[in-house]
C-alpha positions in Angstrom: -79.6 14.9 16.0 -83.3 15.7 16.3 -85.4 18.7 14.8 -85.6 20.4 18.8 -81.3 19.6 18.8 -81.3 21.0 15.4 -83.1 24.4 16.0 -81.0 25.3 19.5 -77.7 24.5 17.9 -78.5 26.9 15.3 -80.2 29.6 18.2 -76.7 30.9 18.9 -75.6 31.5 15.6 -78.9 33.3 14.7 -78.6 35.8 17.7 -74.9 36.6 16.8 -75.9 37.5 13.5 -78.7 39.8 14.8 -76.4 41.5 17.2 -73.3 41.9 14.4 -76.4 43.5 12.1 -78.1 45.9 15.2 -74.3 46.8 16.4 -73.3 47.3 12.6 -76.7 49.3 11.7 -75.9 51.5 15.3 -71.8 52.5 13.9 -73.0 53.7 10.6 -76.1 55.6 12.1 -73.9 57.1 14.5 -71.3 58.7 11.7 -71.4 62.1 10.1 -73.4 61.0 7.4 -76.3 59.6 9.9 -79.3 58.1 8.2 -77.8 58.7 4.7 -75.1 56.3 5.6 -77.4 53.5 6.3 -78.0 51.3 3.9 -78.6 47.3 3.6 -75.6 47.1 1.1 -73.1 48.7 3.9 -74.6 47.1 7.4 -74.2 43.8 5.3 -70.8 44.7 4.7 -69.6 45.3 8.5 -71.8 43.0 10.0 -70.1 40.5 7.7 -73.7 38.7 6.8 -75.5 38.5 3.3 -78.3 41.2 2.8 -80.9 38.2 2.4 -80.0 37.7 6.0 -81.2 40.9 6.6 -84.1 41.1 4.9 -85.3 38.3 6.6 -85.7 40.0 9.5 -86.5 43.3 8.3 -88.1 44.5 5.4 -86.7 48.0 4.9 -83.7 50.3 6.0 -86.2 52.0 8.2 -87.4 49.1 9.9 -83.9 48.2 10.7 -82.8 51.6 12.3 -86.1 51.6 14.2 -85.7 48.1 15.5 -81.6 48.9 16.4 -82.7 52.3 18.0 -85.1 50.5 20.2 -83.0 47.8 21.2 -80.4 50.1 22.6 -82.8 51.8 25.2 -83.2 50.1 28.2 -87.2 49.3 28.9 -89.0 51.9 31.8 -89.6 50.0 35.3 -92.7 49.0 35.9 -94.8 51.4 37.8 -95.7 50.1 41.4 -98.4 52.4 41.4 -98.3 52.5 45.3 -97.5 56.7 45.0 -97.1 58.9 41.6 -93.6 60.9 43.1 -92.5 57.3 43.0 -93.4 56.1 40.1 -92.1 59.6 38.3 -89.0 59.3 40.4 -88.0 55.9 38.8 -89.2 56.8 35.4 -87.2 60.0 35.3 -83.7 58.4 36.9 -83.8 56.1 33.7 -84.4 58.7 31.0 -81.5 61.0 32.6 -79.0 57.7 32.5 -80.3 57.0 29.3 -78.1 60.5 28.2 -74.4 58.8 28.5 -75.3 55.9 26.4 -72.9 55.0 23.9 -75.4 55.4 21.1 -76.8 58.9 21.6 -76.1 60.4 18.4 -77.6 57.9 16.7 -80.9 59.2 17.9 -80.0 62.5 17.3 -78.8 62.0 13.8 -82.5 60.5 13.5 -83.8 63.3 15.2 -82.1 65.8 13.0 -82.7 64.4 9.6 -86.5 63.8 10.5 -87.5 66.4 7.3 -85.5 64.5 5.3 -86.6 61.0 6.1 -89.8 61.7 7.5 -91.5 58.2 7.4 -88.0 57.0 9.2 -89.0 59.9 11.5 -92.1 59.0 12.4 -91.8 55.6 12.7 -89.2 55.9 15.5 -91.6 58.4 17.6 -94.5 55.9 16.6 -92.5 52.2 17.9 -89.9 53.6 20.3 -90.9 56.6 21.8 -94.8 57.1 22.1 -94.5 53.5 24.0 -92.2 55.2 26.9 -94.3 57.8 26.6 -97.3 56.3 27.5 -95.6 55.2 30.5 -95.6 58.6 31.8 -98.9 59.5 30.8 -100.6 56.4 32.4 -98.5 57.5 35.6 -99.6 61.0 35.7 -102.9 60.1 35.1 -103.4 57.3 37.5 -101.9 60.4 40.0 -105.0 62.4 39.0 -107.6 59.5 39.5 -105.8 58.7 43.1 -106.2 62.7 44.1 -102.2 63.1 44.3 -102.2 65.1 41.8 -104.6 68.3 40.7 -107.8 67.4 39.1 -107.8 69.9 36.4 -104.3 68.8 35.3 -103.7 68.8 31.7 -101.8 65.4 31.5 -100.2 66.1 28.2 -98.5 69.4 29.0 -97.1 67.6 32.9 -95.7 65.2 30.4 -94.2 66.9 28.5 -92.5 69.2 31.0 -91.2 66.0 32.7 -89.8 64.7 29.8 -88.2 67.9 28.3 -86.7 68.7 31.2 -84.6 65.4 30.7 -83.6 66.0 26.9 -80.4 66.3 26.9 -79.3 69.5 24.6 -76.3 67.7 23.2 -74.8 64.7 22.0 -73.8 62.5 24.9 -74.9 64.9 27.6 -75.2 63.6 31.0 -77.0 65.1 34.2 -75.4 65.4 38.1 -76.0 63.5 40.5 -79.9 64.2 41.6 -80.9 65.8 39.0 -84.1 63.6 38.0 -85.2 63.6 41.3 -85.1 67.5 41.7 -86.8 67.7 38.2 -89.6 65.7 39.9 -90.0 67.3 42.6 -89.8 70.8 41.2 -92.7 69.4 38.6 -95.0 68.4 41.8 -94.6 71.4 43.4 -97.5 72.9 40.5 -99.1 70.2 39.5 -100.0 67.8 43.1 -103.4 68.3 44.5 -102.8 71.1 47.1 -104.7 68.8 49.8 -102.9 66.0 49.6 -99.1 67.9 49.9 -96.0 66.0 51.2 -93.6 67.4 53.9 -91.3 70.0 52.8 -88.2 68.0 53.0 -89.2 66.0 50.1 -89.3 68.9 47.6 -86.0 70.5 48.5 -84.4 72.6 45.7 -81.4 70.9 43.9 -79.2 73.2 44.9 -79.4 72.2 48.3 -79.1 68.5 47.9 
């Protein structure tokens, strides 16, 4: 068998042993005890790996959340960039179906114990959430520099009522049918550039959908 045969046969075995370790890292994250419960002794344990085979992926308990927290989230869609209510539209339809996932109180176990592990804390906003974020913000801006959207819009604060607006207030919450559009559209109502307006139709309350 040559070194190339050598390295795929072992490829499978490698990525099994990542997904047992994320998967394993994901239960324990997800039970009462939450961050607390996470350690490279117990993922180990119900992965059924040795810890070096951790460690030689990641370096640190914190690392290892991170990296299984991000792995969980599905990635944004690419902007088109051929309108902003697009663009928004898409975004927002994957944060609100990103509320059922199976995983959701991992995050906010993580969320909730960010005084107590605040270097866990702020790695996670720094690796898995400022990068979606960006998404939105380089969205919303691009609608500025095209006109769609108001010039003196504070980019930051659209963001951010976007993006609340699709935070779930509970574990495992999920949102009807049309809600992440009607969050969009009731956002553009007060922050699109009053001379470029759409029709009407398109910014129908939820209610009436």
């Amino acid at each position: 068998m040559t070194g190339t045969e050598r390295r795929h046969a072992g490829r499978p075995r490698s990525e099994r042993a990542d997904k047992a370790i994320v998967e394993a890292t994901l239960d324990l994250l997800a039970e009462e005890s939450g961050v607390a419960g996470v350690s490279i002794e117990a993922v180990a344990a119900r992965a059924g790996v040795g810890k070096t085979t951790i460690y030689r992926r990641w370096p640190s308990k914190e690392a290892l959340i991170v990296h299984a927290l991000g792995a969980v989230k599905e990635p944004l869609p690419e902007p088109s960039g051929a309108s902003a209510r697009g663009d928004l539209v898409a975004i927002a339809r994957r944060f609100a179906g990103d509320r059922h996932r199976r995983y959701s109180r991992c995050f906010w176990n993580v969320v909730g114990s960010a005084e107590k592990h605040p270097e866990l804390y702020a790695r996670y906003r720094q690796d898995v959430i400022e990068p979606r974020r960006d998404v939105v913000r380089r969205v919303i801006q691009r609608g500025v520099d095209s006109g769609e959207l108001r010039p003196d819009l504070d980019v930051e604060v659209a963001m951010s009522l976007l993006l609340g607006s699709l935070t779930a207030k509970r574990p495992q919450e999920t949102f009807p049918e049309g809600y992440a559009d009607a969050v969009v559209d009731t956002l553009l109502r007060g922050i699109e550039n009053p001379a470029e307006g759409r029709p009407e139709a398109d910014v129908r309350p939820f209610s009436a959908r």
